[in-house]
C-alpha positions as CSV (number, residue, x, y, z in Angstrom):
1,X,94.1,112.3,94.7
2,X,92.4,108.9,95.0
3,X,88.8,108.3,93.8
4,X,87.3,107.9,97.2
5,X,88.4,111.3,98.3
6,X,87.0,113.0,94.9
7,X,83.6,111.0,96.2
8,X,83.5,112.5,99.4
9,X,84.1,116.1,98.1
10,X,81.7,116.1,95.8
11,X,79.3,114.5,98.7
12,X,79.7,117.3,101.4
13,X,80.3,120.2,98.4
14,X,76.3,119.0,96.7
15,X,74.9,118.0,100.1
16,X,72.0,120.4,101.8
17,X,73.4,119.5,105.1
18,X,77.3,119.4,104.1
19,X,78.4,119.2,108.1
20,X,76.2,115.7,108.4
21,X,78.2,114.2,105.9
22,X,81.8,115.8,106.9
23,X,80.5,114.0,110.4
24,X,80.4,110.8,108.6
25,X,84.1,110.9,108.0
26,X,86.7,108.7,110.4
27,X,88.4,111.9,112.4
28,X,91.6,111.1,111.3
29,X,90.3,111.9,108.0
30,X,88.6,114.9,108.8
31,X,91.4,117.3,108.8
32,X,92.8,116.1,105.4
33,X,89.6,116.5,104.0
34,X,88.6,119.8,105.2
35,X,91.7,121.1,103.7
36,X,91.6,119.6,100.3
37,X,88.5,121.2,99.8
38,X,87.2,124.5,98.0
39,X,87.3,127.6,99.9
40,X,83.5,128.0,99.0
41,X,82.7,124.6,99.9
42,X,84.9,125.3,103.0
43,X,82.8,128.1,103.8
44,X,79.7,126.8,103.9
45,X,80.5,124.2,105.6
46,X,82.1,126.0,108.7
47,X,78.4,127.8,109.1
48,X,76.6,125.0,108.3
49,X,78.1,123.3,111.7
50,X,77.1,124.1,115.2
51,X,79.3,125.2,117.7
52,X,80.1,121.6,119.4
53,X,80.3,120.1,115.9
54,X,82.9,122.8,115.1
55,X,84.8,122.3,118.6
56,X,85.2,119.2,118.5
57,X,86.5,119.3,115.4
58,X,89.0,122.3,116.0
59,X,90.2,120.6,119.0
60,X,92.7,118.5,116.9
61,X,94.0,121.0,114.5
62,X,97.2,122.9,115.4
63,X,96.4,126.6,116.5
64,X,97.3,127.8,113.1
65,X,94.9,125.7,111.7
66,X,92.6,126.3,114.3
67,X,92.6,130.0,112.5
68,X,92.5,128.9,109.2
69,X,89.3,126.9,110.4
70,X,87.4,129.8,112.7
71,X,88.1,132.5,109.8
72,X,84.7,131.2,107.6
73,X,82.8,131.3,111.1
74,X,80.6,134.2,112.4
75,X,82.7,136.3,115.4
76,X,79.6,135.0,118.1
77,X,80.5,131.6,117.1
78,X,84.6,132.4,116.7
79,X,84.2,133.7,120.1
80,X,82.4,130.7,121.4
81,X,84.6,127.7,120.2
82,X,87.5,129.7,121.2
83,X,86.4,129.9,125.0
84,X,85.7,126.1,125.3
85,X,89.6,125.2,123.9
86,X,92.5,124.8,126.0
87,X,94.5,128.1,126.6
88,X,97.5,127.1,124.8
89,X,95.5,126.3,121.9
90,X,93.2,129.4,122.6
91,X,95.8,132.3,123.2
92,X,97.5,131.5,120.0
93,X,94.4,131.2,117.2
94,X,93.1,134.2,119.1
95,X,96.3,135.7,118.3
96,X,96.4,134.6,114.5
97,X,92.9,135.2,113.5
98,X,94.1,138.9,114.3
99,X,95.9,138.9,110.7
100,X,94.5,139.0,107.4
101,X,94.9,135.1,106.0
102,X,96.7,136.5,102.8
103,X,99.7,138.1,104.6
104,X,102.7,136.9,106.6
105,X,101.2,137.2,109.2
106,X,98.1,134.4,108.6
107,X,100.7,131.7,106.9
108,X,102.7,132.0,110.2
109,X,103.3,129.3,112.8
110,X,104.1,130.3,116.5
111,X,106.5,126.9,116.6
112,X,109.4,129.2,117.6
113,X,111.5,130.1,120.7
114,X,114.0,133.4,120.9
115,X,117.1,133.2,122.6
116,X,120.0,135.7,123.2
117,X,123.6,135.3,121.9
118,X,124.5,135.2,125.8
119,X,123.0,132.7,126.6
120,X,125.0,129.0,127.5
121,X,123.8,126.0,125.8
122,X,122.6,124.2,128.3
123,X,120.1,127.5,128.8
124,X,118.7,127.4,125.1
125,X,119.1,123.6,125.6
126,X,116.4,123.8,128.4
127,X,114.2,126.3,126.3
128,X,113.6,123.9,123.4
129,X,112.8,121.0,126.1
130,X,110.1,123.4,127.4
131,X,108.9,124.4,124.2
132,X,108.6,120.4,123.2
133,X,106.9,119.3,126.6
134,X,104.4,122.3,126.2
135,X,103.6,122.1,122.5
136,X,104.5,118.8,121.6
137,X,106.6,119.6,118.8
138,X,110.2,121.2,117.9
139,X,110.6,125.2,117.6
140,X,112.7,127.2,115.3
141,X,115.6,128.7,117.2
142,X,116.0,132.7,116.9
143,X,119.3,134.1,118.0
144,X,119.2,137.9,118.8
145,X,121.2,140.4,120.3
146,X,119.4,142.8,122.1
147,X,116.7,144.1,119.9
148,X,118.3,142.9,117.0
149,X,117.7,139.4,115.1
150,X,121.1,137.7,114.3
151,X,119.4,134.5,112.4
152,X,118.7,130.6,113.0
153,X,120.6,128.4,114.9
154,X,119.8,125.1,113.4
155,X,118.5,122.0,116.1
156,X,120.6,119.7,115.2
157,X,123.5,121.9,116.6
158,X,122.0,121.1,120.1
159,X,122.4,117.1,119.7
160,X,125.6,117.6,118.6
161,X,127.8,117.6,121.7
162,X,131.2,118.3,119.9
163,X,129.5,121.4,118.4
164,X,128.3,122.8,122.1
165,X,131.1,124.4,123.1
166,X,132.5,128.0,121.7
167,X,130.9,131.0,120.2
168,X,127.1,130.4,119.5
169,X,127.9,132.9,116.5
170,X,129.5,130.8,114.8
171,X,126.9,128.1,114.3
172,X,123.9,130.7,113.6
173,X,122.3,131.1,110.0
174,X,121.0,133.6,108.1
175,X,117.5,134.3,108.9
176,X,115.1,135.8,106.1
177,X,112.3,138.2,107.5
178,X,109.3,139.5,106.4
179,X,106.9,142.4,107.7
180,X,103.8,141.0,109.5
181,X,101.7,142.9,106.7
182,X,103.3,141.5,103.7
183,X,100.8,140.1,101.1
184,X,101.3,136.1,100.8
185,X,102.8,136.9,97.4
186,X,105.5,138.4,98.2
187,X,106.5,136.0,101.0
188,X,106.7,133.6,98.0
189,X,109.4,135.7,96.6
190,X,111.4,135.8,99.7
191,X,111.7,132.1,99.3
192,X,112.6,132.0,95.8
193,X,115.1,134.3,96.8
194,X,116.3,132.4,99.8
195,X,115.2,129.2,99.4
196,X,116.3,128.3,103.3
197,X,113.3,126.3,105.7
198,X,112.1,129.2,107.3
199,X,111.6,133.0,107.3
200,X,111.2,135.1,110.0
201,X,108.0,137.5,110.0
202,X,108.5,140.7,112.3
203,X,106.2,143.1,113.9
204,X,106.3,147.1,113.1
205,X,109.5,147.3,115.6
206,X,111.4,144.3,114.1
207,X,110.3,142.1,117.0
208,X,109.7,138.3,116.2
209,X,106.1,137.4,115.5
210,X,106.4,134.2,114.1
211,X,107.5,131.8,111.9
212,X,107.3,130.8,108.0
213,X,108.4,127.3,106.6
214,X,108.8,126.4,103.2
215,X,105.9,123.9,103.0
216,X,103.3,126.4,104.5
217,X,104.0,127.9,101.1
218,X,102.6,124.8,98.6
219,X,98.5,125.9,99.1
220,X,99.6,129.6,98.4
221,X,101.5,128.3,95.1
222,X,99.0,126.6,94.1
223,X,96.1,128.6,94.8
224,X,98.3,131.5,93.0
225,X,98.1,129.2,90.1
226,X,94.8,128.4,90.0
227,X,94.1,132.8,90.4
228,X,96.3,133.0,87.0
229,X,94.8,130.9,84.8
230,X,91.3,131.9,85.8
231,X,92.1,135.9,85.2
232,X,93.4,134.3,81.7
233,X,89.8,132.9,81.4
234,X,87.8,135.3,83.1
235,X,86.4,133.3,85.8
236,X,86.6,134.1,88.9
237,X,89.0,133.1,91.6
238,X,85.9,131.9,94.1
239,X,84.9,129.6,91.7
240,X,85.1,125.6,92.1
241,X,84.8,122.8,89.8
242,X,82.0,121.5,92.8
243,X,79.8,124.3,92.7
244,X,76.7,124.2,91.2
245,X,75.1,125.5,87.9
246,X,73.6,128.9,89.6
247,X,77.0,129.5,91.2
248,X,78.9,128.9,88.2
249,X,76.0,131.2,86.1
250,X,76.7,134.0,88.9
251,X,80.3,134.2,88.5
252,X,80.5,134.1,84.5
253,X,77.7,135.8,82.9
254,X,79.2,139.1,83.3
255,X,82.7,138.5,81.8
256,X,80.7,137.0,79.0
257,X,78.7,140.0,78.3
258,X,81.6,142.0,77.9
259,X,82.8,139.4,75.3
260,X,79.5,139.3,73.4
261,X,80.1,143.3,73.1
262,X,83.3,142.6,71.3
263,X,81.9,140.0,69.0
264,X,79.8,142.4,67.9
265,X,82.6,145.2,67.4
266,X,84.0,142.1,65.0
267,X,80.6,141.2,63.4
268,X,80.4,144.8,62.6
269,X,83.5,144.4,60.7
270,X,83.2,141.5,58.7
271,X,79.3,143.3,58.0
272,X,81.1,146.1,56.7
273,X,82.6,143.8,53.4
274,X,79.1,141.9,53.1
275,X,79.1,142.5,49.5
276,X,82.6,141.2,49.6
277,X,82.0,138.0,51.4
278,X,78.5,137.3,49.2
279,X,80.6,137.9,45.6
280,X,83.7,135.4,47.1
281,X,82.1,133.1,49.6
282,X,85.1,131.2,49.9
283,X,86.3,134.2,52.3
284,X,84.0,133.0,54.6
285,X,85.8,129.6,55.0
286,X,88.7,131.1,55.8
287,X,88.2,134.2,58.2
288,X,88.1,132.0,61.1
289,X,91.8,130.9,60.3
290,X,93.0,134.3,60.5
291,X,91.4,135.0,63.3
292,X,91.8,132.0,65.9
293,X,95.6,132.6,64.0
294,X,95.6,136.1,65.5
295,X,94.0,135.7,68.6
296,X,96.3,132.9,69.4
297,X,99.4,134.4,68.5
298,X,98.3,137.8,71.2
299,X,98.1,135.2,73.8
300,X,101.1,134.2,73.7
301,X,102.5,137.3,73.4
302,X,100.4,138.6,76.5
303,X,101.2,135.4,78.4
304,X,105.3,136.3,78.1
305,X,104.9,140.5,78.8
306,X,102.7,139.4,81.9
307,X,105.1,137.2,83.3
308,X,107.7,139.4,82.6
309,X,105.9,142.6,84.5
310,X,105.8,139.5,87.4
311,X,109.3,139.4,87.8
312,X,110.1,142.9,87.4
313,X,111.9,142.2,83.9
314,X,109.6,145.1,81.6
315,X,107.6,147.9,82.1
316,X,106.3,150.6,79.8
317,X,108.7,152.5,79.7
318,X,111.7,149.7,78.9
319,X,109.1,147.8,77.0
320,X,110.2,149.4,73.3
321,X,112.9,146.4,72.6
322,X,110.1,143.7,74.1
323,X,107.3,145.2,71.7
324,X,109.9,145.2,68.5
325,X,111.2,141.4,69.2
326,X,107.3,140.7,69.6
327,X,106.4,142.6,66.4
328,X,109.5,140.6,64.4
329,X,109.0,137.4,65.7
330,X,104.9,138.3,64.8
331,X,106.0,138.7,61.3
332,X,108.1,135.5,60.9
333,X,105.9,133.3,62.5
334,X,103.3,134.9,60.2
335,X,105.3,134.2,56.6
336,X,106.1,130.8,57.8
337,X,102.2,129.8,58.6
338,X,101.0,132.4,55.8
339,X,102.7,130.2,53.2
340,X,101.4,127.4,54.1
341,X,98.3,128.8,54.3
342,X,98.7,130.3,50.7
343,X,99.5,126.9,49.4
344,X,96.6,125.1,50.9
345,X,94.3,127.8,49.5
346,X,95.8,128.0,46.3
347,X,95.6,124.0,45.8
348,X,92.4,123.0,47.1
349,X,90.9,126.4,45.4
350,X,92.3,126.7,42.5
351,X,93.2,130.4,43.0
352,X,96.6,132.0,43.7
353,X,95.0,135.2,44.1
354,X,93.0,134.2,47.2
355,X,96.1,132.4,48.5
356,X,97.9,135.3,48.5
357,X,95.7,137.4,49.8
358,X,95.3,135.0,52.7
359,X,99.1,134.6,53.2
360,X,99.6,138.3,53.6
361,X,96.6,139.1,55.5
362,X,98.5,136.2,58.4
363,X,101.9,138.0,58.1
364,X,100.0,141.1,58.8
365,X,97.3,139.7,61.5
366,X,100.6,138.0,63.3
367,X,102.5,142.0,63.6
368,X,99.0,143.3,65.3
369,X,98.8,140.5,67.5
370,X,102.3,140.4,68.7
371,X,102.4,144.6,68.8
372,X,99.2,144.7,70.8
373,X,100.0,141.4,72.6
374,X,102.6,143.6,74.6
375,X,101.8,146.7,74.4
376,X,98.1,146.4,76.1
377,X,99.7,144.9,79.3
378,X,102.1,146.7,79.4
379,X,99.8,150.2,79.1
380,X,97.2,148.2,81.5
381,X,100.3,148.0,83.8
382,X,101.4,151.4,84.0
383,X,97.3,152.2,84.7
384,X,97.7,150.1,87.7
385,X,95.2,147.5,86.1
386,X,95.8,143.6,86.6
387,X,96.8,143.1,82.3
388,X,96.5,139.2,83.2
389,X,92.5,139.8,84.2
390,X,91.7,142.4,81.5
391,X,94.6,142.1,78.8
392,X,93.2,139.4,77.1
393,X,89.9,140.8,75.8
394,X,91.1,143.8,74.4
395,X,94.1,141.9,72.5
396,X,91.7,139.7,71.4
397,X,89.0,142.6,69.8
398,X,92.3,144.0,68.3
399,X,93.4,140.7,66.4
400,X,89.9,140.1,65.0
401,X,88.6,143.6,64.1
402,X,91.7,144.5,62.3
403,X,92.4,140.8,61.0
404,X,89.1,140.8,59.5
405,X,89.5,144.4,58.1
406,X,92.9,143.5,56.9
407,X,91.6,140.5,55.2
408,X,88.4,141.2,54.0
409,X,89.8,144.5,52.8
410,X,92.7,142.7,50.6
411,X,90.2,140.5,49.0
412,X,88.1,143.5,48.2
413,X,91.0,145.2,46.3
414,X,92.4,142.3,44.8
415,X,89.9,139.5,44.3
């Protein structure tokens, strides 16, 4: 993104009066704009408009985004912009605002036209030329047969003359559907499955509603991105990077409550060997290694299990061989930096003793985190919790409560 759109997001997202300075904008960059920005900033700006403001600038936008726009509005204001648009435009975002915006139904375009095997060419011919002159633009071409949807006949079969004679059959394509009702997600899936342009999305009875294409998907993708690695971080998915510091303090402070309890669970720990840490103070230098070691190593562990419950690869119940390769490849990677560690210790510190107790203590640390780096979400899984929002903290409490014990606890015995 180029440096002048970044200055005018950040001018409507910290502006008091955000629809004065969306105003500003040259209408053909309005649309671009409004849709580049963050759904909170999006929000706000919606109801900070009034209703000829927000007509005229609705007007433009295609009647899926037309939806898209009206959603952040008030229903007495929906209501109101709707009645002054054309009724074209009108019948259809009435029609799509009806559906959640995180199912099939909300990505959906009505771009499409339904025509029956029977027909001639010339008919469907004359269907698509009265879709164009009405809408302006070229519709996906259903086949059915009867009640029942046969797939896509694709449009350039229509300019090719050689092609219009014979059986319509034999030039139509495999369709993929979707229920109306299906979350955005899973429509996603679909697609990786069938990576074709478009997907069907059907009503309760299997009639056409409308229409998916591939590119509708990219903001979903990416938003789902964005979701992932703030449930990794514990922010929340409303969050922007342009809203301000008692936004930011709103969404957080929670999530870091919880993690101040666990620091204390760990404090505890390392309190318990006081005595410990005051006689051999260069334990104190080191704990952090085996910690960050630990915590690290759960991560990545977690970050593997959840994406294998994603793809339906794992689950509690076939997860014994994942937690055993987890467990093993914990212990490897934890000789191979524990003697490292070792060495540096027992070099720089003149003591083999505390080099050895450090190298064990990572071999050890690096089991726990890769045994509770899979096991947790996969138990969180089975609870019907979301392991990628809540996995991490408790992996993390495990690593450092039992790394420090571990540790601390070796050095008390041996050192």
């Amino acid at each position: 993104m180029d440096e002048s759109a970044v200055d005018v997001q950040q001018a409507i997202a910290t502006s008091s009066a955000p629809a004065e300075e969306f105003e500003r904008l040259p209408r053909a960059r309005q649309r671009d704009v409004f849709f580049r920005l963050p759904e909170t900033v999006r929000e706000s700006l919606v109801r900070d408009m009034d209703r000829e403001r927000l007509r005229g600038f609705v007007r433009r936008l295609d009647p899926d985004e037309v939806a898209d726009v009206l959603a952040y509005a008030d229903e007495e204001t929906r209501e109101a912009v709707l009645r002054r648009l054309d009724e074209d435009r009108r019948e259809k975002a009435a029609f799509l605002l009806e559906f959640s915006p995180e199912s099939a139904a909300g990505l959906m375009h009505l771009d499409y036209v339904t025509v029956d095997v029977g027909r001639s060419w010339e008919e469907i011919a004359a269907r698509v030329q009265r879709h164009e002159d009405r809408t302006g633009r070229l519709p996906t071409i259903f086949v059915t047969e009867g009640d029942d949807l046969l797939g896509e006949l694709p449009g350039q079969v229509l300019a090719m003359t050689d092609l219009g004679e014979g059986d319509l059959r034999e030039h139509v394509t495999e369709t993929p559907v979707v229920s109306y009702d299906s979350p955005d997600t899973d429509v996603i899936d679909v697609f990786r499955e069938h990576p074709e342009s478009s997907v069907a999305v059907l009503d309760d009875d299997d009639t056409i509603l409308g229409v998916i294409y591939a590119e509708d998907l990219l903001r979903v993708v990416e938003e789902e991105a964005g979701e992932t690695l703030y449930e990794f971080t514990g922010v929340r998915e409303e969050e922007s990077v342009l809203d301000g510091p008692l936004t930011k303090v709103r969404y957080r402070y929670k999530w870091l409550i919880i993690n101040l309890g666990t620091a204390f669970l760990a404090a505890g720990m390392v309190g318990f060997f006081e005595d410990t840490i005051a006689a051999f103070t260069l334990l104190a230098v080191y704990m952090p290694v085996v910690a960050g070691m630990g915590g690290n190593a759960g991560t990545q562990s977690m970050a593997v299990t959840v994406r294998g419950l994603a793809f339906g690869q794992v689950s509690l119940r076939t997860g014994g061989r994942a937690v055993v390769n987890e467990v093993i490849a914990g212990g490897v990677n934890g000789a191979i930096t524990g003697v490292l560690v070792a060495i540096i210790a027992s070099v720089f510190n003149q003591s083999p003793l505390l080099g050895l107790v450090l190298g064990v203590s990572m071999v050890l640390n690096l089991v726990i985190a890769g045994f509770f780096g899979t096991v947790i979400p996969l138990v969180l899984d089975k609870v019907g919790k979301d392991p990628a929002t809540s996995a991490t903290i408790f992996i993390t409490t495990a690593t450092d409560v039992l790394g420090f014990f571990i540790f601390l606890g070796l050095a008390q015995s041996v050192l």
